[in-house]
C-alpha positions in Angstrom: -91.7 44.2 -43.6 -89.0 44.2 -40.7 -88.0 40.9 -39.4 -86.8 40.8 -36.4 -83.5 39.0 -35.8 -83.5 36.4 -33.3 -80.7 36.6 -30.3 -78.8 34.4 -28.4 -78.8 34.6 -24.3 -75.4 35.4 -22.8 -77.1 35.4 -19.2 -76.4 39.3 -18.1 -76.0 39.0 -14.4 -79.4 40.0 -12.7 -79.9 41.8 -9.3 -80.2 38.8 -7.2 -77.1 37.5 -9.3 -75.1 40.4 -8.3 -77.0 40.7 -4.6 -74.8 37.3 -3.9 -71.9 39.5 -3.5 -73.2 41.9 -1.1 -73.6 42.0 2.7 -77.2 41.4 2.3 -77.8 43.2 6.2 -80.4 45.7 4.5 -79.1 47.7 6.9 -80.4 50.8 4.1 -77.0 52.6 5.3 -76.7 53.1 1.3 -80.1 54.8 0.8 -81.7 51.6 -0.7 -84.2 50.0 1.6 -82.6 45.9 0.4 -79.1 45.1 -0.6 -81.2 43.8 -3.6 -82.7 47.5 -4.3 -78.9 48.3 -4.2 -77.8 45.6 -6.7 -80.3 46.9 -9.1 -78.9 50.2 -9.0 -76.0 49.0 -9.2 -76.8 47.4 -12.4 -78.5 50.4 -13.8 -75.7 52.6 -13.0 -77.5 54.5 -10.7 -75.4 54.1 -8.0 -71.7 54.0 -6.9 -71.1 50.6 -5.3 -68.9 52.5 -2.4 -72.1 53.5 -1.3 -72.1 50.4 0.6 -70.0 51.0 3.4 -69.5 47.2 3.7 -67.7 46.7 0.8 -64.2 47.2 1.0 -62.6 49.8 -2.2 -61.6 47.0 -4.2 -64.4 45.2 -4.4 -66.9 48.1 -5.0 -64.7 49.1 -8.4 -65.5 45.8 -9.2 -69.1 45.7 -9.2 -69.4 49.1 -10.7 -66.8 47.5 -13.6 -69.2 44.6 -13.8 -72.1 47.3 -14.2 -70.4 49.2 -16.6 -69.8 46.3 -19.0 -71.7 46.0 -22.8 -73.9 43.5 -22.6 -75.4 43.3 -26.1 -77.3 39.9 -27.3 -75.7 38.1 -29.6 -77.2 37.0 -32.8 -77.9 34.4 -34.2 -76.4 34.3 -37.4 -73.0 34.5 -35.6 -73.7 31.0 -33.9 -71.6 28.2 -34.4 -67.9 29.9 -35.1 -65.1 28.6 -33.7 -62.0 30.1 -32.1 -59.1 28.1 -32.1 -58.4 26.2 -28.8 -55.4 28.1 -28.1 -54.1 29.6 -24.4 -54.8 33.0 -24.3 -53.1 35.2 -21.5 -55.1 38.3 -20.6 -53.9 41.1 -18.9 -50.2 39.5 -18.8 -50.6 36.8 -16.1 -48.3 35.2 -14.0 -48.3 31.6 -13.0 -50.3 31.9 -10.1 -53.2 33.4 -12.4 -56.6 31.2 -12.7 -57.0 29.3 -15.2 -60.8 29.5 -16.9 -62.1 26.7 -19.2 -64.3 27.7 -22.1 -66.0 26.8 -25.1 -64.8 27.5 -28.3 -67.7 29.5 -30.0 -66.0 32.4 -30.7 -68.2 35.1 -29.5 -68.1 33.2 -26.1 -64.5 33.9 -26.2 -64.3 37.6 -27.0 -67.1 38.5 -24.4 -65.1 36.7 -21.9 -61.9 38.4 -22.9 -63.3 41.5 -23.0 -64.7 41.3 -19.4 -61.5 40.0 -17.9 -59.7 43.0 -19.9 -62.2 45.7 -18.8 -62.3 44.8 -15.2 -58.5 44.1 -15.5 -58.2 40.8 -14.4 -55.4 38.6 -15.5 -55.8 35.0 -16.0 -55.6 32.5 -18.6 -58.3 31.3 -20.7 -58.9 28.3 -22.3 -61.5 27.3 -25.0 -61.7 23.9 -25.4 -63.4 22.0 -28.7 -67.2 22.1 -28.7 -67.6 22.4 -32.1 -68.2 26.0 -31.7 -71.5 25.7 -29.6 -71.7 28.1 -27.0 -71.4 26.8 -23.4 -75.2 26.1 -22.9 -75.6 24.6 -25.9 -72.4 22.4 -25.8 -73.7 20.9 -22.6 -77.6 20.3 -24.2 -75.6 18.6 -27.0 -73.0 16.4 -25.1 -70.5 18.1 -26.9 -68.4 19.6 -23.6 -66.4 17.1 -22.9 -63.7 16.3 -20.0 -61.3 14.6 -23.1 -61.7 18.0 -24.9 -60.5 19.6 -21.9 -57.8 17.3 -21.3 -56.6 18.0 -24.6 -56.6 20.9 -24.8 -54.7 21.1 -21.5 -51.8 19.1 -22.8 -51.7 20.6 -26.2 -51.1 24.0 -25.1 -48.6 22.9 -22.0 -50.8 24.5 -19.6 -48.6 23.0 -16.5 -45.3 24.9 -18.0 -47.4 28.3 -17.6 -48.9 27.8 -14.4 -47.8 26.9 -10.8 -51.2 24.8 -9.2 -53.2 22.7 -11.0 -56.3 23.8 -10.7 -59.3 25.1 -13.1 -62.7 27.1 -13.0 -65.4 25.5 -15.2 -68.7 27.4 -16.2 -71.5 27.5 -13.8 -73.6 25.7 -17.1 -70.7 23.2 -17.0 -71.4 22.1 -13.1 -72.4 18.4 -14.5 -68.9 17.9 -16.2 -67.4 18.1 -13.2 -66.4 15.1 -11.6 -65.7 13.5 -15.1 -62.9 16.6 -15.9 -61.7 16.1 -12.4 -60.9 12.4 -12.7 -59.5 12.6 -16.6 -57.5 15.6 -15.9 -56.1 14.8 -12.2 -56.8 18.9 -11.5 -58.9 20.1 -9.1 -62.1 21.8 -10.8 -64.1 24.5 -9.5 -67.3 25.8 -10.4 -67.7 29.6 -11.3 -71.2 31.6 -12.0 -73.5 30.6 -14.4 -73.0 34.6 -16.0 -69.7 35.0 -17.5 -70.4 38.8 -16.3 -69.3 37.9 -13.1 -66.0 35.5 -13.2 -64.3 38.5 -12.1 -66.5 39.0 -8.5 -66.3 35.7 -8.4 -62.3 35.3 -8.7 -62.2 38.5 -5.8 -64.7 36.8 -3.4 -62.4 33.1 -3.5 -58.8 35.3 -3.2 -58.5 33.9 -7.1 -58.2 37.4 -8.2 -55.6 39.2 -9.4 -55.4 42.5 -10.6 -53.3 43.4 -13.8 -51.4 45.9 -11.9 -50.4 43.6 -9.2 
């Protein structure tokens, strides 16, 4: 008898995700009768994103590196381990690099690494304590907290590494807020729900910065 193992979600972005960063004219110039159409393909990899005519070059190697990302469930039986709450630079930032609060379930942390690396976006990521539940379940269980990210601020000297104070929380994190904004004295911005697409995010707010820059 085969059982079949029970996976975690890690929100893959979904066409109307991805559609958000597109003209959305439908002007069909790219052979696709919607820009949604389009960010389907996209997401299939049926389609190069500078097929939209719209999109500057930069952008477009973007969204075809958010495409081309793995995007394999996670299970389970992985749930609940923790990475330590350390500063982790990817792609060598400097100090104008964002700065991205996380949890500190481990496999939270090595998707998000390895979509900042693969799209090669440098910024600095923080995992804060939630007792290694993932971001959605942190929030469910109360347990992703504004004193946690305070902390974990000051006990990694984030302000010695980085030139503005300011932070992108999770789009599962939106509630939290207001309460991280007045503990921490940082502005707080709210990225995308999907993880998959910090890095469209970052390019669409001038937050992003490529590794070669």
């Amino acid at each position: 008898m085969v059982v079949e193992q029970e996976m975690a979600e890690i929100y893959p972005p979904d066409p109307e995700d991805l559609c958000e960063f597109l003209p959305e004219t439908d002007c069909a110039k790219c052979g696709y009768q919607s820009c949604m159409d389009f960010a389907a393909a996209i997401l299939k990899k049926e389609v190069d994103a500078h097929k939209c005519s719209d999109l500057h070059s930069e952008f477009a190697e973007l969204l075809n590196s958010t495409a081309a990302l793995k995007k394999d469930p996670i299970p389970y039986n992985v749930m609940m381990e923790q990475e330590p709450c350390n500063l982790i630079e990817v792609n060598a930032p400097n100090e104008k690099a964002p700065l991205l609060i996380t949890c500190n379930f481990g496999q939270t942390v090595t998707i998000l690494k390895e979509i900042l690396e693969k799209t090669a976006t440098r910024a600095f990521l923080l995992p804060t304590f939630t007792h290694g539940y993932s971001v959605d379940n942190a929030i469910h269980e109360k347990m992703f907290k504004a004193i946690e990210v305070w902390k974990a601020i000051q006990e990694n000297a984030v302000t010695e590494k980085i030139a503005h104070p300011q932070m992108i929380i999770p789009g599962l994190a939106e509630s939290e807020k207001n309460a991280i904004r007045q503990l921490t004295r940082w502005n707080v911005l709210v990225g995308p729900v999907s993880g998959f697409l910090v890095p469209l995010y970052l390019m669409e707010n001038g937050l992003w910065m490529n590794k070669n820059a």
